[in-house]
C-alpha positions in Angstrom: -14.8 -2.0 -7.8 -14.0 -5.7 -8.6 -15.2 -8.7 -6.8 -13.5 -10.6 -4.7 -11.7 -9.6 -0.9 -12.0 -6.2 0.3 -11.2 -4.5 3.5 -13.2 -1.4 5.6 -10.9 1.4 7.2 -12.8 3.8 9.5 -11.3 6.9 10.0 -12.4 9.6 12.5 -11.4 13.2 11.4 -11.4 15.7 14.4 -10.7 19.4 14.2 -9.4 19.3 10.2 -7.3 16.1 11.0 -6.7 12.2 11.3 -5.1 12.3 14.7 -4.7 8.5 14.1 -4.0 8.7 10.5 0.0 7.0 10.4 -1.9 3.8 12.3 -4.5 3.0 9.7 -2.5 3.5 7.3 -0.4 0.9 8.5 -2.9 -1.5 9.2 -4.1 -1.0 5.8 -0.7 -1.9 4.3 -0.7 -5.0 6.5 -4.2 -6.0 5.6 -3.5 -5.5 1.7 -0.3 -7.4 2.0 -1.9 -10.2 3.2 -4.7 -10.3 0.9 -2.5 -9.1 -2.2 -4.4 -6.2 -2.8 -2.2 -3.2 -3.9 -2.4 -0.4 -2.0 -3.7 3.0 -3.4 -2.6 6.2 -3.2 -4.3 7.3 0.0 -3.9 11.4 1.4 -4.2 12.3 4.9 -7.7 12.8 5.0 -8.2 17.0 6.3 -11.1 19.0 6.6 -14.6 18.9 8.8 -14.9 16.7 11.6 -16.7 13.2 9.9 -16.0 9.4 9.9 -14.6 8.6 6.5 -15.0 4.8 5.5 -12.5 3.9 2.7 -13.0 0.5 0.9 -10.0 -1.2 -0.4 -10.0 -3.7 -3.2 -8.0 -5.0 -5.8 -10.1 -2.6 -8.4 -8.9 0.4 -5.8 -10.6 2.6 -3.2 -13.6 4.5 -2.5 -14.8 6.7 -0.1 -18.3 7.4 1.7 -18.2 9.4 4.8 -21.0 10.6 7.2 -21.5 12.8 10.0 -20.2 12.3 13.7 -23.6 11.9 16.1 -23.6 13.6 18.7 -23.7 11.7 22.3 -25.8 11.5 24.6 -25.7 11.9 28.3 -22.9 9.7 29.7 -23.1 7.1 32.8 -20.5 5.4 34.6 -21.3 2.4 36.3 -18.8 0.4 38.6 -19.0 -3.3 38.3 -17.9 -5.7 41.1 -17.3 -8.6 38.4 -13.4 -7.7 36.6 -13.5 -7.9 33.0 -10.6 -9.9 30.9 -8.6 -8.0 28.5 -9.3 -8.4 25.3 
């Protein structure tokens, strides 16, 4: 990989697919247009449920990827206070 900018995509795969995949992808192509990085060659990532992190840059792609953790007991709690949108 070269220096210089680079962008993160995080990817969850879920039951042998990228639900999401057509999104990222497209935010990808937006990020690299603005940076004027080429894009690579990316496949829909398939396969055992992971998160896949793919870093672009101008001297291409990689890929790491690790395992999904597992969550812990959930709790809802109702606040009186509204939150803003982001």
């Amino acid at each position: 990989m070269s220096c210089g900018p680079a962008l993160i995509e995080t990817v969850r795969v879920r039951d042998g697919r990228a639900p999401l995949w057509a999104h990222h992808l497209a935010r990808l192509e937006r990020s690299c247009a603005a940076l004027a990085i080429p894009v690579p060659p990316l496949e829909r990532p398939e396969g055992p449920d992971r998160i896949l992190r793919i870093l672009v840059s101008r001297g291409g792609a990689t890929a790491s990827e690790r395992a999904v953790p597992t969550a812990g007991a959930l709790r809802v709690v109702a606040s009186p206070v509204p939150h803003p949108g982001y």
